[in-house]
N, C-alpha and C positions, 0 to 999 in steps of 0.2 A: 687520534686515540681510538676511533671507530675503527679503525683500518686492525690494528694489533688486539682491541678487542675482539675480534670475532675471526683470527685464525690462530695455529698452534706453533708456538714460539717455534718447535724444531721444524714445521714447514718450510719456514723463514729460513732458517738455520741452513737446513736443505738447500734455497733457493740461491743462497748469496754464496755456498761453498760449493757444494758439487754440479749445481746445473751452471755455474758462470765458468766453475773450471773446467766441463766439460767444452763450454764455448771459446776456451779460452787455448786449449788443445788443437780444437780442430781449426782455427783460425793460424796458429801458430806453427802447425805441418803442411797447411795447404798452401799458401802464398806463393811459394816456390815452386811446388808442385804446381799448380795450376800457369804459373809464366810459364814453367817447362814445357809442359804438355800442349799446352795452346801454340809453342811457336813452333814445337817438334809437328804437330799436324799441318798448319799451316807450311815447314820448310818441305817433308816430305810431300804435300801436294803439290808444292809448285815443280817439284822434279817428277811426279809424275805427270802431269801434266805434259812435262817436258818431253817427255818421254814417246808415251803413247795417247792422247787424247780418250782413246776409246775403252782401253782398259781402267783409264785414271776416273773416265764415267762406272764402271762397272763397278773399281773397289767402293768408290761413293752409294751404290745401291742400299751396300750393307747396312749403313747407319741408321737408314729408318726402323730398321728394327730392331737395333741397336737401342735407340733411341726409346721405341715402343716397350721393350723387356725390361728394360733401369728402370722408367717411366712405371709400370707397372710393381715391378717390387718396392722402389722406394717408397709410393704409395703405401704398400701394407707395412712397409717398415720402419715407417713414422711413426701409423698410430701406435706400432707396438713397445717402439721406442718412449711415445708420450708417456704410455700406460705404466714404461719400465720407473719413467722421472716421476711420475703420479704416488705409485707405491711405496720407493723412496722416500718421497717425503713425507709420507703417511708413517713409515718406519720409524723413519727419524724422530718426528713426533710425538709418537708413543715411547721410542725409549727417551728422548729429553724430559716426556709428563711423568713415565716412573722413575727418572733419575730422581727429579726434584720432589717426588710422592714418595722416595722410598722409606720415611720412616712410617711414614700412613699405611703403605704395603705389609712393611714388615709388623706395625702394629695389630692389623688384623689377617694375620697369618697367608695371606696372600698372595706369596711368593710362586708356588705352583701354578697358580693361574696367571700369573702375569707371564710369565716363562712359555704356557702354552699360544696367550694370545702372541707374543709375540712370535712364535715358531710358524701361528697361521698367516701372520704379516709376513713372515719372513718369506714363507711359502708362495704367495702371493707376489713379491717382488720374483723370486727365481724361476716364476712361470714366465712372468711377461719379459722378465731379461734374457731370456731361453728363447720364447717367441721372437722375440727382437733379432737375436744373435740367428737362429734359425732361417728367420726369410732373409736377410741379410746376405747369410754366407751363400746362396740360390747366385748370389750375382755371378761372384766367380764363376763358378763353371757353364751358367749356361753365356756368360759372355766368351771366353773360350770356345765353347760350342760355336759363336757367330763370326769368331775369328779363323775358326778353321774352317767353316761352308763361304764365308768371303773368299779364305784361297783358293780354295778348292773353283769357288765360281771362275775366280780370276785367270786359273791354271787352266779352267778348261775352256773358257773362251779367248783364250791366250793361242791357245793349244789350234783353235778353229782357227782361227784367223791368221795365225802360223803356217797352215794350209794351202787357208781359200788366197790369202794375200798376202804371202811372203813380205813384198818391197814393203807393209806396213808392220807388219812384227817379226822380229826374228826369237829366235831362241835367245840369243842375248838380252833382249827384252822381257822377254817371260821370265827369266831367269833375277833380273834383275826388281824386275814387279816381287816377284815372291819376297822378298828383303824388304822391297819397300813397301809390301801391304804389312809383312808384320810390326814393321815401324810404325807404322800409318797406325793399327789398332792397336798397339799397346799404347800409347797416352790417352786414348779415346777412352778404353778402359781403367786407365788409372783414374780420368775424369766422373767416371761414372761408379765405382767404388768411392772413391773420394765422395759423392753425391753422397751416396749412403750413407755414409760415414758419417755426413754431415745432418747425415737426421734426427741423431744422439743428441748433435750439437743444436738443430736448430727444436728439439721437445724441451731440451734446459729454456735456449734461449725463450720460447714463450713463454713459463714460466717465470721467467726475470722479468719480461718487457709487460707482462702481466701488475708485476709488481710495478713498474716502471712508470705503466700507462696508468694506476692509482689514481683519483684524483686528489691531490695537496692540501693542507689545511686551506680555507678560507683565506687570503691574500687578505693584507692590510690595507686598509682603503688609503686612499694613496695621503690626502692627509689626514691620516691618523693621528690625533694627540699621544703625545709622549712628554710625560712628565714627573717630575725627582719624588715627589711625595702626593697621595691624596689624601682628600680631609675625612673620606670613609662612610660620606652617606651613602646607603644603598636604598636601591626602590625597585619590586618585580611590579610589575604592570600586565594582569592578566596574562602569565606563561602560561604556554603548554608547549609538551615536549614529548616524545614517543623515539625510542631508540630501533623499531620496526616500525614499517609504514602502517599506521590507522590502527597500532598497538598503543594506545596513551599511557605513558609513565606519570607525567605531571596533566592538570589539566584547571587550567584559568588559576594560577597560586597568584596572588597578588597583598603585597607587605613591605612597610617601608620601616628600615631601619636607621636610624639618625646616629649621626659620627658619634663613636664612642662608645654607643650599645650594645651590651651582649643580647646575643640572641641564638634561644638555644632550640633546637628542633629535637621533637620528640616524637613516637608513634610507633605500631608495631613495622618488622623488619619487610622489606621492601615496599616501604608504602611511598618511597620516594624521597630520603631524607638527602642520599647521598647526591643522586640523581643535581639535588639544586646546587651542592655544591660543585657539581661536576659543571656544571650550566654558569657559573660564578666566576670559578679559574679558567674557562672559556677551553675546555677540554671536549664540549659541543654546544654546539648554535641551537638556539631556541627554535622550534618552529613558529610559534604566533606568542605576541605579545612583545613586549622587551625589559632587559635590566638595564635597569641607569645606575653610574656609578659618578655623585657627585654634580648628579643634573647632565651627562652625558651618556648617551647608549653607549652601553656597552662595546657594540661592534664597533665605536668610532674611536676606541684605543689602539693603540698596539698592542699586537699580543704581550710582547716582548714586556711593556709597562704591567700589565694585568699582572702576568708571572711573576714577576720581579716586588711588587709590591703588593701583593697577596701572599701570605706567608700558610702553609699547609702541613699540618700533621697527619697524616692517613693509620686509618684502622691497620691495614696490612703494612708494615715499615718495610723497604726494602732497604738493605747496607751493602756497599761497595768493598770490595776486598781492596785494602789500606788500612791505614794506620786509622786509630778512634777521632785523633787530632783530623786527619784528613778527611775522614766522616762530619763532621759537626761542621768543619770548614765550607762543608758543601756549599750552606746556606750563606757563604760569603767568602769567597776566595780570595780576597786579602788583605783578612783576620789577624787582628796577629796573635800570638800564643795568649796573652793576658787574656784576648777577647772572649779566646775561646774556653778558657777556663772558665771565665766569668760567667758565659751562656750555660756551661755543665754544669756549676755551682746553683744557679735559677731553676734549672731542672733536675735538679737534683741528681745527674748524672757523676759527681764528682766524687759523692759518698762511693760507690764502687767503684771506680774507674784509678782511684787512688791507691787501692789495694792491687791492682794488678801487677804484675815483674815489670811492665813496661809502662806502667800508666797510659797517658796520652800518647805514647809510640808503639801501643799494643798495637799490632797485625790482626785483623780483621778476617777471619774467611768470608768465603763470595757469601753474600744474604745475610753474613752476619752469624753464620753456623755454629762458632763456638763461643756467642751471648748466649743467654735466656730472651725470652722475647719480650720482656719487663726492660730489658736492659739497652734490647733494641730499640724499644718504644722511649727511654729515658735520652737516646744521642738521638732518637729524631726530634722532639722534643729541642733538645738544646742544637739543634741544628735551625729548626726553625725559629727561636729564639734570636740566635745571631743573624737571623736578616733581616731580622728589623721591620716587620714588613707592618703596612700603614693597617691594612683589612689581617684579620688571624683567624685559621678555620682549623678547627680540630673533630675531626672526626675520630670517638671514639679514641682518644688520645691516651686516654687512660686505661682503656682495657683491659691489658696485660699486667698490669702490674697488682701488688697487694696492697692491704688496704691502707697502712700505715705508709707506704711509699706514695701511694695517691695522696691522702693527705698532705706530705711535703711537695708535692708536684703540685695540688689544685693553690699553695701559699704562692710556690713562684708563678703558675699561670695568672693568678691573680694582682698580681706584679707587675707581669709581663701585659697585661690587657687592658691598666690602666689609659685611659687616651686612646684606646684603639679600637674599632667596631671588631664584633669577635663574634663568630657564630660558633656553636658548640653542638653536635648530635650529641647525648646521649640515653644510653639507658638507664643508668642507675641515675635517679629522679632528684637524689639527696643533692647530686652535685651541680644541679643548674637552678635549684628555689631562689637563688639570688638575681637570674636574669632580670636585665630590666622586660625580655617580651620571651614568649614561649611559643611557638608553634606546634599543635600538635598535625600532625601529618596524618591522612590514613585515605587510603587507597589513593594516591595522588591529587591529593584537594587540600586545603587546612580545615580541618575541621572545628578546629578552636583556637583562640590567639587572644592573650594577655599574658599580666604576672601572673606569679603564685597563687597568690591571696584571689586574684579573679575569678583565675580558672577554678580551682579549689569552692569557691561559691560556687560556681554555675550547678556543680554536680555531674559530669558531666565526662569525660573517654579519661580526658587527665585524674578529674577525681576520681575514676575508677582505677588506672595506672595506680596511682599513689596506695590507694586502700587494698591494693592486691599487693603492694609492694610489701607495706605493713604486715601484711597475712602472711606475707613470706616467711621476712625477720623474725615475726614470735613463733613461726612454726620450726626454724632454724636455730 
């Protein structure tokens, strides 16, 4: 999750379509080209060898600089080529981020500016594609150039020694060298165009082998516990955790929650609420301390378990383009239609879903485009519902929705949480007095931890929450 947090999806996008199918081109034209060329030089040397020893040393002089010249431009025509795959997917990028931004664009009239940033991205890729293509096309002709000073050398020391010592060259030989020196460099030069060519392919290729060479989630220790249900105790044991090195996000949390307990996290926004739950569904490794799930570290599960029996509603819902029925299924792929009514019905998903032309076989656009985001938060909801899952974490679950919809949602989460540990962010205060334990969170630390009725005595970050929340309502 680290890895996709912190680069731009259309990078990625970039990386897996145009830099593999540029490697995927040039691997696919040369193969054959490269037999040819290798056996064509190695056939015409052995004939001239055959031939004239002296001359067959001569045309060989050429290639050192041959060699030296390709040498040199494909050098500059790498980097230029990197710099061409670089922009690319800098491009890409930006227009993936204002595809999926564009009502946020067009909300704040923004359209002209995005139009120009991208014409100076754009610009910026057509320089260095230009530079690219630029030092590139140099091969051609000045390799040409070393094909015609080889004959020329060839011709004229053909020519001498045609001369000085007839019995070893005749004109028939000279004659016959000229053929066979342009044979000789034309695959040398298709070799070495081909190089260049290959430097498009091989700036992609670093970019994949980049992604490639990634280091993997954390491996499963080899016996990992794997098991059908847990009983749902949780325990942090002095966490800290920093998403930048020696940047602390969390730092010493330490909180046991016993099977069945809600427990709801509260505190102003990025004090770290999300962060524990990110640390819980094992989306990152703790730096120091550890969670036990059940009197077992955490890291001594399988992920696969953790996932599977942690059930998650996120603030942000994202929806797969398919049917609503094949949405909710998510959370259990072989549901069967009852099942999944029954989980819509809990979350109250069914009230709308019933009035559509297609109900549960309504088509989906990608993200869910044409829901409300009430509605998307209502199928993740009953998505996570039907998986049953032993631990329940709802982040801001109810967000989006209105107040009377909340209401029948917080009847069936309420439902849905009997027997089960449940941890709950949220903000609006009204909806967790019932916890049995509260954490208030704030700069990465707990700064306060009981019920209602505790915290509320202390006087204290909660009681001040609460008495601002109050101020709100009668000022509203």
């Amino acid at each position: 999750m680290k890895f996709f947090d912190q680069r731009a999806l259309g990078d990625l996008m970039s990386r897996v379509t145009n830099d593999i199918d540029n490697l995927n081109t040039a691997l696919a034209q040369s193969v054959t080209q490269i037999v040819s060329s290798v056996l064509m030089v190695v056939g015409v040397s052995i004939a001239m060898f055959s031939l004239s020893w002296q001359l067959a040393c001569v045309t060989l002089t050429i290639i050192p600089l041959i060699v030296f010249t390709t040498k040199q431009i494909v050098k500059r025509s790498g980097k230029n080529y990197a710099a061409r795959q670089r922009d690319l997917g800098k491009l890409n990028g930006y227009i993936e981020e204002m595809i999926t931004g564009a009502e946020v664009v067009t909300l704040f009239g923004k359209e002209q500016q995005t139009i120009e940033t991208f014409h100076h991205q754009n610009e910026n890729l057509r320089h260095s594609a230009q530079r690219a293509e630029i030092t590139s096309g140099l091969l051609g002709p000045i390799n040409n150039f070393m094909n015609n000073l080889g004959l020329a050398v060839v011709i004229g020391v053909g020519a001498f020694l045609a001369v000085a010592q007839p019995e070893v060259v005749t004109i028939g030989i000279i004659a016959a060298f000229v053929t066979y020196t342009r044979q000789f460099f034309r695959p040398l030069n298709q070799l070495s165009t081909l190089l260049n060519t290959f430097q498009s392919a091989i700036a992609g290729a670093e970019r994949v082998f980049e992604i490639l060479d990634e280091s993997s989630e954390v491996a499963d220790k080899p016996n990992a516990i794997d098991c059908e249900r847990l009983v749902g105790e949780v325990v942090f044991k002095n966490v800290s955790f920093s998403y930048i090195a020696k940047q602390r996000v969390l730092n010493n949390i330490s909180f046991h929650a016993k099977a069945g307990e809600t427990i709801a996290l509260v505190g102003p926004t990025g004090s770290g609420k999300t962060t524990i739950i990110n640390l819980l569904t094992r989306f990152y490794d703790v730096d120091e301390g550890a969670i036990e799930i059940d009197g077992y570290n955490i890291e001594d599960y399988k992920k696969a378990t953790i996932r599977q029996r942690v059930g998650v509603v996120l603030q942000d819902t994202y929806l797969f383009s398919g049917t609503i029925r094949e949405n909710i299924r998510f959370g259990k792929l072989d549901a069967t239609d009852a099942e999944v009514g029954a989980a819509a019905k809990i979350a109250n998903a069914h009230n709308f879903i019933k009035y559509l032309p297609e109900q549960y076989d309504t088509v989906i656009q990608v993200g869910g485009a044409n829901l409300s985001q009430g509605q998307r938060q209502l199928i993740a909801i009953a998505r996570a519902i039907l998986e049953n899952a032993d631990i329940l974490i709802l982040d801001e679950a109810t967000s989006s929705v209105d107040t009377q919809t909340e209401v029948d949602i917080q009847k069936g989460l309420q439902h849905l949480m009997q027997g089960r540990t449940s941890f709950v962010i949220a903000h609006r205060l009204k909806t967790i007095e019932n916890a049995d334990q509260i954490l208030v969170v704030q700069q990465g630390e707990i700064a306060e931890q009981g019920n209602h009725q505790q915290l509320m005595e202390k006087n204290g970050l909660y009681y001040e929450l609460q008495q601002k929340l109050q101020l709100d309502n009668a000022n509203n």
